[in-house]
C-alpha positions in Angstrom: -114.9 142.6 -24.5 -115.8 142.9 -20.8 -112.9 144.2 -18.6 -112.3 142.3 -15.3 -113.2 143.5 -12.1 -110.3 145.3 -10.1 -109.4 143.2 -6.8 -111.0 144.9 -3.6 -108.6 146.1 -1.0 -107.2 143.6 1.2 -108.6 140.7 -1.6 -105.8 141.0 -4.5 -102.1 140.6 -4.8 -102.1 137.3 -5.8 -99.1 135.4 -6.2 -96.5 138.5 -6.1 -98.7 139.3 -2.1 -98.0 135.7 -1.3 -94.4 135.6 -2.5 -93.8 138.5 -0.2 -95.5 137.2 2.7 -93.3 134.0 2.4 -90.1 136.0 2.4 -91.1 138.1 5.1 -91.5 134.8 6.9 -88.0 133.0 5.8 -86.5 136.6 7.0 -88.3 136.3 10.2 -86.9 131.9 10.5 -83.5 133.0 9.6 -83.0 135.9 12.4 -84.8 133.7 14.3 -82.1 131.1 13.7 -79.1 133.2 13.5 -80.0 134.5 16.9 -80.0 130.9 18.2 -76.7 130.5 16.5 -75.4 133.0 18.3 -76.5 131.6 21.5 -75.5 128.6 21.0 -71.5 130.3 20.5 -72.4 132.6 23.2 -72.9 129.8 25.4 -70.0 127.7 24.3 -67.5 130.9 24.6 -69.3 130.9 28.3 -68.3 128.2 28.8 -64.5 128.1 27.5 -64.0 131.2 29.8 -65.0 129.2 32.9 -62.7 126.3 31.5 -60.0 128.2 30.6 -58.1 128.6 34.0 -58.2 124.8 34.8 -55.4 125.4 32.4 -53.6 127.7 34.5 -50.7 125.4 35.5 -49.8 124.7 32.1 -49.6 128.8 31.2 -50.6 131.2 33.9 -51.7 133.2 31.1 -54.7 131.1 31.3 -55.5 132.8 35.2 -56.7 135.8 33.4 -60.2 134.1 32.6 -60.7 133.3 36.0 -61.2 137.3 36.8 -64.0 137.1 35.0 -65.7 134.5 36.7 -68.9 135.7 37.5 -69.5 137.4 34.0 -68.7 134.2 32.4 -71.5 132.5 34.4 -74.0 135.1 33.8 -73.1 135.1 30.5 -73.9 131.3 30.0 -77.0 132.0 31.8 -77.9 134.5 29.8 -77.7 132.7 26.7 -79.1 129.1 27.7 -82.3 131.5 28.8 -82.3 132.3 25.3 -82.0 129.1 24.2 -85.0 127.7 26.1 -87.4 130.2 25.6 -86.0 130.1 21.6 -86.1 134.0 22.0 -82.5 133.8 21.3 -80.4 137.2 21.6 -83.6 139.0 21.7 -83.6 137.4 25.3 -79.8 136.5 26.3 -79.0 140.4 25.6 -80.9 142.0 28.2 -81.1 138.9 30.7 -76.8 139.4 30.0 -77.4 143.1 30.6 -79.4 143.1 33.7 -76.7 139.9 35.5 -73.6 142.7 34.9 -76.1 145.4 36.7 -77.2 143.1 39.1 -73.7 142.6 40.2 -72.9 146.0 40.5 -76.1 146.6 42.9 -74.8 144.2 45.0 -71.8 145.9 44.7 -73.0 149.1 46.0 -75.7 147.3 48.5 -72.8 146.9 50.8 -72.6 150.6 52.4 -72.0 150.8 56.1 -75.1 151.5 58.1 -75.5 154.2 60.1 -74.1 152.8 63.2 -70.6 152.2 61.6 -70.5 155.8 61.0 -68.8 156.4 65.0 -65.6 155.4 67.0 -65.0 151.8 67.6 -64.3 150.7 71.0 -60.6 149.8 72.1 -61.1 146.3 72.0 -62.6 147.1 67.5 -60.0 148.1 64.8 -62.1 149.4 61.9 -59.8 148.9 59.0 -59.5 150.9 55.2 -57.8 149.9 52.3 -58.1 152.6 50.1 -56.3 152.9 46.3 -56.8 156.7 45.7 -55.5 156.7 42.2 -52.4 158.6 41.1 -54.4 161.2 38.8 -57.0 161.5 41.6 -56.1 165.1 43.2 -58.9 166.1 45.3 -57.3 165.7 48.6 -59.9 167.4 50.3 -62.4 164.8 49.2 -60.4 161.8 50.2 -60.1 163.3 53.6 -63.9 163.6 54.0 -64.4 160.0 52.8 -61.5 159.3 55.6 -63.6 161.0 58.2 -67.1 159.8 57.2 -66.1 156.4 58.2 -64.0 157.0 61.5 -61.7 154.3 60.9 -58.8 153.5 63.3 -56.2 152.3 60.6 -56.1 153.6 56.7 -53.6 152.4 54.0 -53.3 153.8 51.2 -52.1 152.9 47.9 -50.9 155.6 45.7 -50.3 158.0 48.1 -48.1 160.6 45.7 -46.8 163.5 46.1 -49.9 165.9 46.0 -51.3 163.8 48.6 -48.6 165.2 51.5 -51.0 167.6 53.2 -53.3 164.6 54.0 -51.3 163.6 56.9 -52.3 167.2 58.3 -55.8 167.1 57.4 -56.7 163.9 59.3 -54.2 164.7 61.9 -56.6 165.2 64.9 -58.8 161.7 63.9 -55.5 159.9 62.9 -52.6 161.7 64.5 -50.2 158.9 63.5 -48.9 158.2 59.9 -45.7 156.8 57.8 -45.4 156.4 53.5 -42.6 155.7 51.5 -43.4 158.1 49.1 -39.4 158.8 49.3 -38.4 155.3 47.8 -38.8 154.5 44.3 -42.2 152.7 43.0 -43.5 152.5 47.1 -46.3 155.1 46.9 -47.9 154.1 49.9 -49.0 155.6 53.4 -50.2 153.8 56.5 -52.4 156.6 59.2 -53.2 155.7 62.4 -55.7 156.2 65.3 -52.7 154.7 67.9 -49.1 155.1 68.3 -46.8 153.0 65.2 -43.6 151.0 66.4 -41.4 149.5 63.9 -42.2 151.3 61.0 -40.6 149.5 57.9 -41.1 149.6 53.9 -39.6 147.7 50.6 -40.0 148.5 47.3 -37.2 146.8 45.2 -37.1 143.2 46.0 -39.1 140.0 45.3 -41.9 140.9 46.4 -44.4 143.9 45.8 -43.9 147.9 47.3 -45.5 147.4 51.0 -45.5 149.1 54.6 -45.2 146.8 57.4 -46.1 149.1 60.9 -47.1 147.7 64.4 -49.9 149.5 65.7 -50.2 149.5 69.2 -53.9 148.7 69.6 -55.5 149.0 73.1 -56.0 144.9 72.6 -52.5 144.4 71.7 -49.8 144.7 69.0 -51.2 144.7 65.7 -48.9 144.1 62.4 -50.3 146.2 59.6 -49.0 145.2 56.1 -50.2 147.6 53.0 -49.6 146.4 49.3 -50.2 147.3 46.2 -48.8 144.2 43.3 -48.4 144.6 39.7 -51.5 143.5 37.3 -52.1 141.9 33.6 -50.0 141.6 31.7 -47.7 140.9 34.4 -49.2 138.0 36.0 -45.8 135.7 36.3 -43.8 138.7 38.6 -47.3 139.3 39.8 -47.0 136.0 41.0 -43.6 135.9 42.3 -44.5 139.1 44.1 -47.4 137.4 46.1 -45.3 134.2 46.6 -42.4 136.7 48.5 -45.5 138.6 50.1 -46.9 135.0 51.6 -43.3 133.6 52.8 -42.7 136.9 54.6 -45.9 137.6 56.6 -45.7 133.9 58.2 -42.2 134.9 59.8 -44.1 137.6 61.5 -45.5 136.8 65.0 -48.7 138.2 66.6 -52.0 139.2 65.1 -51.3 140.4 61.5 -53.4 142.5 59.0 -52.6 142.9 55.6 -54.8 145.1 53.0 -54.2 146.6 49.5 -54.6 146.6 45.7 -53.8 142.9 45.0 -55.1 143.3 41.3 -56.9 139.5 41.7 -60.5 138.3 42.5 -60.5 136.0 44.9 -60.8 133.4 42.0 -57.5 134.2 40.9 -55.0 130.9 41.5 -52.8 133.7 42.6 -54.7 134.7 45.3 -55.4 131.2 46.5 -51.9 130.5 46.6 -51.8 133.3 48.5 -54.5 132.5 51.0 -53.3 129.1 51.7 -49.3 129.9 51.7 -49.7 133.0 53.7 -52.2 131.0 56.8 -54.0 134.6 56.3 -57.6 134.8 55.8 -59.6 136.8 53.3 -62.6 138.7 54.4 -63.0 140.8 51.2 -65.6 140.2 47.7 -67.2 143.1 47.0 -66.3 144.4 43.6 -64.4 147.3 43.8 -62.6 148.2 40.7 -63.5 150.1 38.7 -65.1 153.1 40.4 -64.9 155.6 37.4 -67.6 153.7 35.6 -70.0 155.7 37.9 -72.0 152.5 40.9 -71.0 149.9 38.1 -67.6 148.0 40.1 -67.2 144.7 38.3 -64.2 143.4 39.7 -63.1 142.8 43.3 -59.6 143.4 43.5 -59.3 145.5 47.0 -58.6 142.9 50.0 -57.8 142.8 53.6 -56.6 139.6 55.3 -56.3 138.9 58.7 -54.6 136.2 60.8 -57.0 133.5 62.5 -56.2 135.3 65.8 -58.8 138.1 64.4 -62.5 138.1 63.7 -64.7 140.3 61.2 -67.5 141.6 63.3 -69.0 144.2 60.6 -68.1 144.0 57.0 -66.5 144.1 54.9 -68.5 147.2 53.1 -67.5 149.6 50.1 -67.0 153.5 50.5 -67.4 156.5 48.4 -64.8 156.9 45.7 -63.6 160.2 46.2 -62.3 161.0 42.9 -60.1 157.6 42.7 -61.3 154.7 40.1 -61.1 152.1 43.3 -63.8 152.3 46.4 -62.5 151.7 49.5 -63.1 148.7 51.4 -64.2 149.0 55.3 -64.3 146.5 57.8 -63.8 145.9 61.7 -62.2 143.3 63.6 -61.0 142.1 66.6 -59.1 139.2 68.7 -61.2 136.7 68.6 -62.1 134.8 71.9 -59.8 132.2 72.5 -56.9 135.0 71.5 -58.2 137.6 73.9 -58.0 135.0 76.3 -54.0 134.5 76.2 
């Protein structure tokens, strides 16, 4: 009997080729539509987060969502990109991916330009809030941060122990300065370009550790308040802090500035209650926290508020972080008009 011809390359296989092409293919649909899937719980998890703190008043538990804001909406972004182009994750992953560092370059896009880098004029206050981290020990770096931005009134939070010889290193730029270092939990130190009257701090009471200074400005008396509140988990004395923090500054008369580590974004409920309790203005929403993650801040935490009576006329902008895993925040005010006026 004649044998058959073998198939020619590329011609044979038959029905075990075309089996294999067709599993290849339902492989192919089903990643295909478990990416979708994923999506489509990517995008509803999106947005539950966003949801989430219009719950808030039932649990405050619930304001812990609303830190996350921004992520949340890039994230539903992301993933309804994915779902339109029907790329799926192979899409939402990297347009997810490139939102986060995208917010970090905008971040880091707000350094001072050259011009903030001299002495304001007696009528400016350039103000720093600047957490410097308890582990952070390079004092000698924090001081050069200090000095690269010339401002006329720092405060620090978590000003400890080994950051005592500071005072003397920025004595001749800031010859004035108080902490409470010597009071339990108040690790905090105000420094000064002008003379401080009234120098006063509380650590233990309803509200959170601060330094409350007047610096006497060449445009006036300025109050200086420096913070720092307690964070998640703590969110109801966190609260309760911010609440004591608000009724107290609006017993204080004249121009007042207050700056620190509140541990909120400014869509915290927290912090709006703040805002709007306190009369106080924020100027601050940069991401600033955190800073060891290398130029990647994701959360703006560091604020300064001001009292109507003042004016932001450069900032606010982020620093270097000097060792600390929070970048300063830097900004300059002064009386506005009608103030300057009285």
């Amino acid at each position: 009997m004649a044998r058959k011809p073998a198939p020619k390359a590329g011609q044979g296989g038959g029905k075990g080729a075309g089996r294999g092409k067709d599993g290849a293919r339902r492989k192919e649909t089903g990643r295909r539509k478990g990416g979708m899937r994923l999506c489509w719980l990517g995008l509803l998890a999106a947005l539950l987060g966003l949801a989430a703190p219009l719950l808030t008043p039932l649990w405050l538990g619930f304001d812990i969502f609303s830190q996350f804001t921004i992520h949340f909406i890039i994230m539903a972004i992301a993933c309804m990109a994915g779902l339109a182009s029907r790329a799926g994750m192979k899409l939402a992953v990297p347009v997810f991916i490139g939102g986060i560092l995208a917010l970090s370059a905008w971040a880091m896009s707000g350094r001072p330009p050259p011009e903030e880098s001299g002495p304001t004029s007696g009528a400016q206050m350039r103000i720093m809030s600047f957490n410097t981290w308890t582990r952070n020990r390079d004092i000698g770096a924090i001081a050069a941060e200090v000095r690269r931005h010339v401002p006329d009134i720092v405060g620090m939070m978590e000003f400890a122990p080994p950051k005592e010889k500071l005072p003397s290193m920025l004595k001749d730029m800031l010859p004035y300065h108080a902490d409470c270092i010597d009071r339990p939990h108040c690790y905090i130190g105000v420094f000064s370009r002008w003379p401080m009257d009234r120098v006063s701090a509380r650590s233990l009471w309803a509200g959170p550790p601060y330094m409350h200074v007047v610096v006497r400005t060449p445009s006036g008396p300025l109050n200086v308040f420096v913070i720092h509140t307690l964070r998640f988990p703590w969110m109801r004395s966190q609260q309760k802090q911010l609440q004591a923090m608000a009724r107290l500054v609006r017993k204080v008369k004249g121009p007042v500035v207050i700056m620190g580590d509140f541990n909120s974004t400014p869509f915290s409920i927290m912090m709006r209650e703040f805002e709007a309790t306190s009369r106080l203005r924020r100027h601050t929403f940069l991401p600033s926290w955190p800073a060891w993650a290398g130029p990647f801040p994701q959360l703006a935490i560091d604020h300064v508020f001001t009292s109507p009576s003042l004016r932001v006329i450069s900032g606010p902008y982020l620093g270097g972080s000097s060792g600390s895993d929070h970048f300063p925040v830097i900004l300059t005010v002064e009386k506005s008009p009608a103030a300057a006026k009285k």
